[in-house]
NUNU-467207 format. One line per 4 residues: number of its first residue (from 1); their letters; for each residue x, y, z of N, C-alpha, C. Coordinates in steps of 0.001 Angstrom, whole numbers. Atoms other than C-alpha are relative to their C-alpha. Example, Ala and Ser with C-alpha at 12.3 -4.5 7.8 and 13.67 -1.06 7.14 Angstrom:
NUNU-467207
1	as	890,-1190,0,12300,-4500,7800,900,1200,0  -820,-1190,-60,13670,-1060,7140,-770,1090,730
//
This chain:
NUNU-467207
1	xxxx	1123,778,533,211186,-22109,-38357,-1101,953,-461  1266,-1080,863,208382,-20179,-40809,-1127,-885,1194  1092,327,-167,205334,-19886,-39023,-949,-472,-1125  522,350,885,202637,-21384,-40735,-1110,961,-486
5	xxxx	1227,-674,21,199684,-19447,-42301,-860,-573,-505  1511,507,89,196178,-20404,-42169,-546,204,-908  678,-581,1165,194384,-20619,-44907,-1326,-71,350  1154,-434,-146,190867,-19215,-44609,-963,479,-938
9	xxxx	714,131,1415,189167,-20041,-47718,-1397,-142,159  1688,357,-348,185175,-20318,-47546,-737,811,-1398  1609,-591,665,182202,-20102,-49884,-1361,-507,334  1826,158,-1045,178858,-19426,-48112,-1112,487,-1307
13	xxxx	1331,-485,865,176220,-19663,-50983,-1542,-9,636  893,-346,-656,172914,-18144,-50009,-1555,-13,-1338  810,22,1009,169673,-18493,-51846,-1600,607,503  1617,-420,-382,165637,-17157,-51861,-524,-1279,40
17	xxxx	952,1228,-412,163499,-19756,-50414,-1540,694,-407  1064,-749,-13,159891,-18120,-49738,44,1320,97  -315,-2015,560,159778,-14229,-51111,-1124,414,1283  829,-784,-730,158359,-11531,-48939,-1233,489,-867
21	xxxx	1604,-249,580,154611,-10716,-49561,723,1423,-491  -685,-756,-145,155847,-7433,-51646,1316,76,455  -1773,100,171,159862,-8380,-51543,547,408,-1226  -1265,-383,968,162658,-6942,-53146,-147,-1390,-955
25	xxxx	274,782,1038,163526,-8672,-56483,2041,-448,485  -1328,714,146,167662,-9238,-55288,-127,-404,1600  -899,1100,-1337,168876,-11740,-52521,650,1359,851  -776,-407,-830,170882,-8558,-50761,-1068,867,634
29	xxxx	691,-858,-1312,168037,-6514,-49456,-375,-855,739  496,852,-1395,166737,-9594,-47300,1001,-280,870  -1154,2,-1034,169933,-9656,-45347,-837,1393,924  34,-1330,-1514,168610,-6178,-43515,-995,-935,815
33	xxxx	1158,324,-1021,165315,-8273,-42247,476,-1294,465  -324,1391,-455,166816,-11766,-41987,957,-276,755  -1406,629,-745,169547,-13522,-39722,34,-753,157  -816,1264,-255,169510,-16712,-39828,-958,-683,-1029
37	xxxx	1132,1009,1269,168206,-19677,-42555,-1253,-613,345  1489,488,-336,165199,-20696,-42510,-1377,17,-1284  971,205,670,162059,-20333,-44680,226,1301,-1186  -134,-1208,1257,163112,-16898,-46685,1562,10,-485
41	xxxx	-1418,-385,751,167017,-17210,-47096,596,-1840,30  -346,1778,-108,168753,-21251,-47304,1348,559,-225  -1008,-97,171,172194,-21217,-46911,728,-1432,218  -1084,1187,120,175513,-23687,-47137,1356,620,-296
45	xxxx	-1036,-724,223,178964,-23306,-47070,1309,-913,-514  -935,1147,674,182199,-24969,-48842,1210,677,136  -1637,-348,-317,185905,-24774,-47694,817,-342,-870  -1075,340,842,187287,-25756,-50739,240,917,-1085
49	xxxx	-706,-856,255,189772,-23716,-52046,-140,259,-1551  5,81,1663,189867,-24750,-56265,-1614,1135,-127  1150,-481,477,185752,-23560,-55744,511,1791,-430  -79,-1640,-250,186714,-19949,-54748,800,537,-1196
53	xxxx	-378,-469,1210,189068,-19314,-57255,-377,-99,-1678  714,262,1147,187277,-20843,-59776,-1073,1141,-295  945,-461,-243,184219,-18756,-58899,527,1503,-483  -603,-1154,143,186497,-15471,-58812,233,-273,-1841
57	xxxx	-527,215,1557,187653,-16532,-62575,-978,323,-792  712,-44,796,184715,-16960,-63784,-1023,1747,186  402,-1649,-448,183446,-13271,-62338,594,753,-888  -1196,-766,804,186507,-11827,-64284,-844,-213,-1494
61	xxxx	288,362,918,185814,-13988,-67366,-1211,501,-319  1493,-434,471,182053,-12772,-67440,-104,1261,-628  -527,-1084,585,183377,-9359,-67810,205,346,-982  -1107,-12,543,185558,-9849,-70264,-809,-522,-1412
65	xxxx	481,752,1182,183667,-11963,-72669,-1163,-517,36  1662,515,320,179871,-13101,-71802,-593,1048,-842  482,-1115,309,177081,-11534,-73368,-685,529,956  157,-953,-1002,175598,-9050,-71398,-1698,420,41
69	xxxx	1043,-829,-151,171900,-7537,-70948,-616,980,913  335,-631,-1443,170394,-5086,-69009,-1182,-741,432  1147,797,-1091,168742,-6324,-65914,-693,825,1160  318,-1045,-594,166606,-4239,-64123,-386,-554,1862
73	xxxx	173,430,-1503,166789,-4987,-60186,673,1065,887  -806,-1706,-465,167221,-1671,-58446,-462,-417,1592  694,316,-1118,165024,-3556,-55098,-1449,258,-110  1157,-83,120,161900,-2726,-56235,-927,-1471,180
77	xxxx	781,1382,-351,159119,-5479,-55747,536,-837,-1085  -1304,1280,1115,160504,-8986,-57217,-1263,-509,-1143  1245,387,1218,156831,-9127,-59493,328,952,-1087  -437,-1275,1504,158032,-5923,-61849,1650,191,305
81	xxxx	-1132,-395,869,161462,-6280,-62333,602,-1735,494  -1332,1713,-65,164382,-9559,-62670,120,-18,1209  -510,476,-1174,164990,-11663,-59884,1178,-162,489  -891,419,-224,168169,-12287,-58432,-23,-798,1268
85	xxxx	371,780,-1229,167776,-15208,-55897,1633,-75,239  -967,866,-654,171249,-16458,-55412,1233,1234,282  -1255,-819,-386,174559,-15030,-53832,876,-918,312  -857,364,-1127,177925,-16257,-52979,766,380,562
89	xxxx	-631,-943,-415,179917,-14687,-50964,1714,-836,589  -1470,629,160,184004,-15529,-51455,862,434,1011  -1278,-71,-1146,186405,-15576,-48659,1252,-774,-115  -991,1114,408,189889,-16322,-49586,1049,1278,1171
93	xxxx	-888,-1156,-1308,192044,-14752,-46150,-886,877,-157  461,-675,276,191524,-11603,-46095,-848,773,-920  1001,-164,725,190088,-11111,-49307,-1417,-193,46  1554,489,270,185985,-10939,-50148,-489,717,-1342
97	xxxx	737,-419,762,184016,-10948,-52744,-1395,-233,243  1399,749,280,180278,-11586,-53950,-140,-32,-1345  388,415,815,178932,-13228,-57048,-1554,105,345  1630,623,76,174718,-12787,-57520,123,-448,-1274
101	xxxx	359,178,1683,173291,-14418,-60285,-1835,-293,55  1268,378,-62,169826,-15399,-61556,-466,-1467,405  706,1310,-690,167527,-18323,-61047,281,-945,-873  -933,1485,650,169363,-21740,-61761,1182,300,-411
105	xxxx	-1454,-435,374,172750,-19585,-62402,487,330,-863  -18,-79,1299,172103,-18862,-65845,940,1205,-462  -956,-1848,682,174181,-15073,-65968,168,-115,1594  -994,-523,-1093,176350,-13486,-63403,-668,1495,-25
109	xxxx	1039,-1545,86,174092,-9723,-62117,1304,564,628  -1058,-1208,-575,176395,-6879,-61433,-882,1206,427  1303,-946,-249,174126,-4646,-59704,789,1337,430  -745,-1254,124,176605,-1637,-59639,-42,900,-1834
113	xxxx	455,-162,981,175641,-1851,-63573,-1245,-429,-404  1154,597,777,172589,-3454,-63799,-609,-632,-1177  42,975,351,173230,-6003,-65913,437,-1723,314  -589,1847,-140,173674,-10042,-66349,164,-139,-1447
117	xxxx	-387,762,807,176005,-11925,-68429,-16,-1018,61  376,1694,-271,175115,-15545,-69646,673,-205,88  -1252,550,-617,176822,-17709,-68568,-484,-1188,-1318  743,365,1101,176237,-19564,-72509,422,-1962,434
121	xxxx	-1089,746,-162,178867,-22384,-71661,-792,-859,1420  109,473,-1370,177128,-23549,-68093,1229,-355,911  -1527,49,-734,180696,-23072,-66685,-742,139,1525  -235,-718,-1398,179594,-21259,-63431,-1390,-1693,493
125	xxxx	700,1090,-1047,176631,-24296,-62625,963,-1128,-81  -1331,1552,109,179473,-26924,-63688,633,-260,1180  -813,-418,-999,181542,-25165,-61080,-535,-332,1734  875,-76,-971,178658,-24401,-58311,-533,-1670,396
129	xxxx	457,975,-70,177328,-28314,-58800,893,-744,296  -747,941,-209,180687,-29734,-58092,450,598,1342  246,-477,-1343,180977,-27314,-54745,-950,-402,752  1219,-3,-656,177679,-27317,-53967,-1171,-1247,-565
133	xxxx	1074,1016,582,175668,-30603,-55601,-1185,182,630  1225,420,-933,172620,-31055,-53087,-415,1818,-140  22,-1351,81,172700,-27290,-52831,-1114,613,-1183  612,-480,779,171963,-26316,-55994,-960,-314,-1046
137	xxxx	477,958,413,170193,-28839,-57568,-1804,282,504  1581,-1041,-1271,167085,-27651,-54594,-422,593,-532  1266,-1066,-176,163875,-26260,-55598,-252,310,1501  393,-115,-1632,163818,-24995,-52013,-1169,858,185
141	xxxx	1694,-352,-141,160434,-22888,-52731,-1004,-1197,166  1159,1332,564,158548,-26182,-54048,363,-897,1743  -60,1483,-616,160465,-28509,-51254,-585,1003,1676  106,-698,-956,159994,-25490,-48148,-2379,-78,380
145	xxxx	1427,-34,-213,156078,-25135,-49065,-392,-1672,115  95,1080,-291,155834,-29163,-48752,316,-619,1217  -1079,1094,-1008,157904,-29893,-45947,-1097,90,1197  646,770,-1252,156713,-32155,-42760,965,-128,814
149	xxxx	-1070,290,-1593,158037,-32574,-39418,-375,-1766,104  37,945,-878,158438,-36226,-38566,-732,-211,1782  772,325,-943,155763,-37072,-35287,243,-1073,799  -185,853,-511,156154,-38695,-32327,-1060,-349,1113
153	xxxx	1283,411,-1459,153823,-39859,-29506,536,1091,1207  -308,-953,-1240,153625,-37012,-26714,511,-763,1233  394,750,-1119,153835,-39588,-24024,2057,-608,-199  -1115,326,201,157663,-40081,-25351,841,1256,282
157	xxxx	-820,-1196,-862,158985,-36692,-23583,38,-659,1475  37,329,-1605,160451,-38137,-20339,717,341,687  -1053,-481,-932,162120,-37008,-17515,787,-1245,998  -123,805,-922,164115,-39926,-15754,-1018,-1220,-366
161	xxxx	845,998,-85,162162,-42598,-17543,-1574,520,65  1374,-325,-609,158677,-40499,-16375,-324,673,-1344  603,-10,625,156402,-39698,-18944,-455,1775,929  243,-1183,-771,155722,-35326,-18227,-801,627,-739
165	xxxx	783,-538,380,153054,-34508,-20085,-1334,220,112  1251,-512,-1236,149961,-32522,-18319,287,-346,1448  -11,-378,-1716,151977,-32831,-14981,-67,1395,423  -167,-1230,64,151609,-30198,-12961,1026,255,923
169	xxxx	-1520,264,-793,154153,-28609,-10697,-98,-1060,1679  14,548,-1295,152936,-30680,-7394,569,-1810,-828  230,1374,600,152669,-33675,-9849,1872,-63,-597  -1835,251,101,156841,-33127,-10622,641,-76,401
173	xxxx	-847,112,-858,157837,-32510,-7935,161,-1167,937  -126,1399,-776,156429,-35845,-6417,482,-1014,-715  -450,1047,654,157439,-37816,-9359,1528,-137,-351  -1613,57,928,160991,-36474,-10723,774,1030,1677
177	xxxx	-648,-265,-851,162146,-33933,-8420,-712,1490,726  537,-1443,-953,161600,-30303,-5839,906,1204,-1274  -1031,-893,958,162390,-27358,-7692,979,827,767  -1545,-754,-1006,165938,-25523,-6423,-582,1459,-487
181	xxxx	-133,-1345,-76,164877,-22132,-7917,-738,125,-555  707,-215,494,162202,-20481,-9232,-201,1686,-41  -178,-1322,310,162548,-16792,-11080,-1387,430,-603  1405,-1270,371,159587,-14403,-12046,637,1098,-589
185	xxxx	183,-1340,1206,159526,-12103,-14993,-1125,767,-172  1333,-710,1320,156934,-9289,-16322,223,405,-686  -325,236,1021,155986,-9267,-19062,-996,1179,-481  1130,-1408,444,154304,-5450,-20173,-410,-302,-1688
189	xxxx	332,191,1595,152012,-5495,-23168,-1387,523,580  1224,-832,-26,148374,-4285,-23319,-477,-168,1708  184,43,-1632,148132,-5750,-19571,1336,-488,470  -1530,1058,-1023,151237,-7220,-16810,-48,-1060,-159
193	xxxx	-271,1452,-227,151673,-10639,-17189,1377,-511,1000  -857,786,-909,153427,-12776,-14763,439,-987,-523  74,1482,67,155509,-15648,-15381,1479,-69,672  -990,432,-1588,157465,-17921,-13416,911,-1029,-1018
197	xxxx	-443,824,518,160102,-20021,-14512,716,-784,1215  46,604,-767,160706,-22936,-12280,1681,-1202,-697  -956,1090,-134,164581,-25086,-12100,615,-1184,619  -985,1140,-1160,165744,-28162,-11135,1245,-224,-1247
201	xxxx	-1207,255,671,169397,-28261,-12371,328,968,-1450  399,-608,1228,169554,-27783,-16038,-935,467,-690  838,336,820,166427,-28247,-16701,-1168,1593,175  996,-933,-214,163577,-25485,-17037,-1263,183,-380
205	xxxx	1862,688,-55,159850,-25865,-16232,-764,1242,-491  1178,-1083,-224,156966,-23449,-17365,-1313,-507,-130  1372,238,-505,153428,-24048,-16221,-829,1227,-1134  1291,-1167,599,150149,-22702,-18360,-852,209,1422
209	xxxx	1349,-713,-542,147432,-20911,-16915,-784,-1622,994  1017,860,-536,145578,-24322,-16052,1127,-955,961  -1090,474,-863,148961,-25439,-14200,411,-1104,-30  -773,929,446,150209,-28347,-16792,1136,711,-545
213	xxxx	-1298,53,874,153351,-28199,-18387,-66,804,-1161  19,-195,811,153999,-26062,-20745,1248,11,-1601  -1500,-449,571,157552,-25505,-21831,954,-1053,1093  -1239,460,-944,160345,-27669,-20693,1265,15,-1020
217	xxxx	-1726,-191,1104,164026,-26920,-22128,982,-503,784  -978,72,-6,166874,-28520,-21749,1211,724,-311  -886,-868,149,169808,-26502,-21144,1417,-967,-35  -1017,537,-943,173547,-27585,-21397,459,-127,1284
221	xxxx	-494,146,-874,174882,-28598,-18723,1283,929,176  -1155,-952,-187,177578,-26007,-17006,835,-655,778  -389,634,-1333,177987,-28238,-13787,180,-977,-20  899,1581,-693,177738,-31571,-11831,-364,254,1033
225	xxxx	1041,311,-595,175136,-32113,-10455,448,-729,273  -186,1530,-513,174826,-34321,-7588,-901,-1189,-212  738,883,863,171927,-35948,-9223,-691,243,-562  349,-456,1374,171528,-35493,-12672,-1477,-270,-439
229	xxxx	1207,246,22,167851,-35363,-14191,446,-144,-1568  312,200,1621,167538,-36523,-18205,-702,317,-698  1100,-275,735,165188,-34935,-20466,266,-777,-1638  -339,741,1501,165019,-37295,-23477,-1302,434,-679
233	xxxx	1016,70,1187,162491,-36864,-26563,-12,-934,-957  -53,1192,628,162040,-40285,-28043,1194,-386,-38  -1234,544,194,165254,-41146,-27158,1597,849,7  -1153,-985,510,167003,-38054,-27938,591,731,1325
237	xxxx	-489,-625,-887,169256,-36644,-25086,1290,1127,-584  -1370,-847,18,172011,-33772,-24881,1359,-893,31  -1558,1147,344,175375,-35214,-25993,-238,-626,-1108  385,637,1251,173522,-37060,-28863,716,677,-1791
241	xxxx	-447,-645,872,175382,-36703,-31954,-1250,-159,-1295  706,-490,1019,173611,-35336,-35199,-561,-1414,-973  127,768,727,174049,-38182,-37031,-1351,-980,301  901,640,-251,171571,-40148,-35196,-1780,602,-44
245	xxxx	1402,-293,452,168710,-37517,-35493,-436,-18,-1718  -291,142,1453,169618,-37810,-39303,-481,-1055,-428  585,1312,185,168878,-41796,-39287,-1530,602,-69  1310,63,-684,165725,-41412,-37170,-992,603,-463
249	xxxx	1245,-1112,310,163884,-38295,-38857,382,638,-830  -343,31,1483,164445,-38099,-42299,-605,1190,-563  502,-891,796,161780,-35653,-42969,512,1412,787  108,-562,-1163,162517,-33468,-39797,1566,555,-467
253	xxxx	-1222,-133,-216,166147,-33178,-41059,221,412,-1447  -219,-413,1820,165574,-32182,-45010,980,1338,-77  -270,-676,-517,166947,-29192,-43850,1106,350,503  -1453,305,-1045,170442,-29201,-42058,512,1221,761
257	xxxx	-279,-715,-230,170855,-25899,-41277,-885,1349,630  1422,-770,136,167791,-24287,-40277,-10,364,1560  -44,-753,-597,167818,-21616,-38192,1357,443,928  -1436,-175,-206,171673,-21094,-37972,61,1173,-674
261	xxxx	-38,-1267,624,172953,-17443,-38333,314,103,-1311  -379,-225,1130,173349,-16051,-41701,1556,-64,-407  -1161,-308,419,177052,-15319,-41158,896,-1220,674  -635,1097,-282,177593,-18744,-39647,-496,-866,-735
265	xxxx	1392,712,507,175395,-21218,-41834,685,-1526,255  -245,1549,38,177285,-24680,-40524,-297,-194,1542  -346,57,-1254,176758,-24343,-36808,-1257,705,545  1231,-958,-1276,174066,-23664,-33768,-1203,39,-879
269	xxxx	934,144,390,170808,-24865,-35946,-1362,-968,809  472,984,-887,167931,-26764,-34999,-716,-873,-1151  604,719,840,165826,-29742,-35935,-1687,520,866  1176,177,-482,161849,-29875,-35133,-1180,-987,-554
273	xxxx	962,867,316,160031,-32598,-34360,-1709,107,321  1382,-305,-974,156224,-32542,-33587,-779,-1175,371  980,1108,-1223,153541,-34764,-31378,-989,-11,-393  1107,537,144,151151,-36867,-32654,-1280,863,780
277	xxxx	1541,-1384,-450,147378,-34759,-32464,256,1081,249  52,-1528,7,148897,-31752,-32966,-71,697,1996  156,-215,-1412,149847,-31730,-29143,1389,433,199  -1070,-1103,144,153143,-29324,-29534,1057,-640,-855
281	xxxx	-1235,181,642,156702,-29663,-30748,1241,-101,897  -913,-28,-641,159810,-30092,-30001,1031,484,-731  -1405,-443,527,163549,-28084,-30913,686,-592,388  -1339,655,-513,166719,-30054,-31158,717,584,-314
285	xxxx	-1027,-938,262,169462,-27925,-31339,1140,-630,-202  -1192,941,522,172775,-28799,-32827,888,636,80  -1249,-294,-35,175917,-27599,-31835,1776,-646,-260  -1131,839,244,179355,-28929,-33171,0,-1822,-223
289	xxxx	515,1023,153,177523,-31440,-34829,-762,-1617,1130  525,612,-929,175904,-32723,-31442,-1235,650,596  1161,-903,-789,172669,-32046,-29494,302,923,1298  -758,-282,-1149,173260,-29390,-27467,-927,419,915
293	xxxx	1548,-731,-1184,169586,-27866,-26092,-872,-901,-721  1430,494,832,166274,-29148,-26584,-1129,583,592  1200,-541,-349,163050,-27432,-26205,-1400,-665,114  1568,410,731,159621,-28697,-25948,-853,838,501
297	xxxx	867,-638,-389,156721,-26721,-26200,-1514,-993,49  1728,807,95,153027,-28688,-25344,-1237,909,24  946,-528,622,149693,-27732,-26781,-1232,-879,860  781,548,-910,146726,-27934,-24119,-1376,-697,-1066
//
């Protein structure tokens, strides 16, 4: 019986969101400072096989027959010389390539020659828009400098039903539970700082200075517990699949991928919601399209 072989096809297109004050003018020097999407790089990725070869074709074909100009992008600042925002980077098995091009996909940059050929025909956005629609379509400068977090009432972080915001640790331990462990870090910088981090179960407490709440994270679960504690955020618990923070927080979710590594861009991102009066935030983390951590930070 033939084993079977895997096919391991992928295209991870990567794009400039917000430029560095003084940034390079191509998409590949922000890979040394960046690692994961977010506000300077936007990424997405597409397993379908026709894209990749298409993509490779049209690389060849550009060669072969676009017209050509010189394009001057050596990394110098992206205000005196051509931009190159976009990249994709082709995985077919073992094979890889990369494709940059310019802004909206107009030429294919070969930065081993330092030129771009048009692309006269709009073959390669024909191509890219039927991979990537939502993708490329994105002003993600215009929609990144606009974007809002969806707000919720602070008083909707609860532990067990309990409402934990400005308890302090006497005030948690009489309402939800005793803490099982409590670790101490320092923290060297112009003076020692102390801090304590306080557990019951999964869950993990940090106290400010004035000895409310400051930080509480939800961790997966490793264990069972003999009695489990819940940290919900309007509803939202660990186990919660994606789809439902997707309904719920439309603006909070423009985004899908945000703050997922560069060399993973479908997996391990988060969402963030924030609390009515500017009284902190919260991280929902998304693993295998489910919630898998959640953070909240509160603002005294």
């Amino acid at each position: 019986m033939a084993q079977e072989i895997k096919d391991n096809t992928k295209v991870t297109a990567y794009t400039l969101g917000v430029m560095f004050r003084n940034g390079s003018c191509t998409i590949k020097d922000y890979f040394e400072e960046v690692s994961a999407v977010g506000t300077t790089i936007q990424a997405t990725v597409s397993y379908d096989r026709d894209l990749a070869h298409s993509l490779l074709q049209l690389k060849r074909e550009a060669k072969e027959s676009w017209y050509a100009e010189n394009c001057d992008c050596k990394g110098q600042v992206y205000d005196k010389g051509d931009v190159i925002p976009n990249m994709y980077v082709i995985q077919i098995n073992s094979y890889r390539d990369t494709i940059y091009t310019t802004k909206n996909n107009c030429a294919i940059f070969f930065p081993e020659e330092q030129k771009k050929y048009f692309d006269a025909e709009s073959k390669l956005e024909n191509v890219l828009t039927m991979g990537f629609e939502d993708f490329v379509s994105k002003d993600f400068l215009s929609e990144i400098n606009r974007r809002v977090y969806d707000t919720i009432p602070v008083d909707k972080v609860i532990v067990d039903n309990k409402p934990i915001y400005k308890l302090k640790r006497k005030g948690f331990e009489n309402k939800i539970a005793p803490f099982q462990m409590v670790s101490t870090d320092s923290i060297f910088g112009n003076k020692i700082a102390v801090e304590k981090e306080y557990w019951v179960n999964n869950l993990e407490v940090l106290f400010a200075d004035s000895g409310s709440i400051s930080t509480i994270n939800a961790h997966y679960p490793k264990g069972n517990y003999k009695i489990p504690y819940t940290l919900s955020v309007d509803g939202i618990v660990i186990g919660d699949s994606e789809e439902k923070l997707i309904e719920n927080y439309p603006c909070s979710t423009t985004f899908r991928n945000w703050g997922a590594p560069l060399k993973d861009a479908t997996d391990n991102y988060y969402y963030q919601l924030s609390f009515v009066g500017s009284k902190g935030f919260a991280f929902i983390h998304i693993w295998e399209k489910k919630v898998y951590a959640i953070e909240v930070t509160f603002f005294e």
